[in-house]
C-alpha positions in Angstrom: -18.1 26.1 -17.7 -17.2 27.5 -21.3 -13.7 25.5 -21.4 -15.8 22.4 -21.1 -17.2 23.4 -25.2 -14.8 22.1 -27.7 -16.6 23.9 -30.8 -14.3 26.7 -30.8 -10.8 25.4 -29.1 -10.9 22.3 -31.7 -11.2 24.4 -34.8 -8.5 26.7 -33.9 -6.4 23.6 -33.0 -7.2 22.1 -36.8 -6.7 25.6 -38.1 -3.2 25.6 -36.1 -2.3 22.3 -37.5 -3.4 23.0 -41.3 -1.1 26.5 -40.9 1.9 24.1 -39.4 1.7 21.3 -42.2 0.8 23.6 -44.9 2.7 27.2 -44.9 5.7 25.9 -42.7 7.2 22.6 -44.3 8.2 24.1 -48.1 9.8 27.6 -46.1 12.3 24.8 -43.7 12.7 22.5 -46.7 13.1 25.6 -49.0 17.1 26.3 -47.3 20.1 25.2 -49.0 22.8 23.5 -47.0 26.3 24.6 -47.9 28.0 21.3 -47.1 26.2 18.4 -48.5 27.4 15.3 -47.3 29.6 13.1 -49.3 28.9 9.5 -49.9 31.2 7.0 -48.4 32.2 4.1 -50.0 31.0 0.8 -49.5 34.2 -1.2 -48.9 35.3 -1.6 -45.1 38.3 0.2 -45.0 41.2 -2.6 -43.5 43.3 -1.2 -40.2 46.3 -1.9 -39.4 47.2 -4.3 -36.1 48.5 -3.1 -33.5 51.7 -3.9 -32.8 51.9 -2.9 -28.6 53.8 -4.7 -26.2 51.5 -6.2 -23.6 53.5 -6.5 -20.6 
């Protein structure tokens, strides 16, 4: 039973993996994002009560 021989399915499975972590992380961290996101401040901003009628 060939599929029973891990010789040649584990080295293309490290190959695989050394092509995903090595060629394909700097081209999706290579893109610019138009909108960066903006920094909120840390002070809680204080809301208003409510002023409802609870009847």
């Amino acid at each position: 039973m060939p599929q029973l021989n891990p010789a040649p399915w584990f080295a293309i499975l490290v190959f695989s993996w050394l092509v995903f972590l090595t060629i394909i992380p700097p081209k999706v961290l290579g893109h610019i994002f138009s909108n960066e996101p903006t920094v909120q401040s840390a002070e809680k901003a204080n809301p208003e009560s409510w002023n409802w009628p609870w009847h």
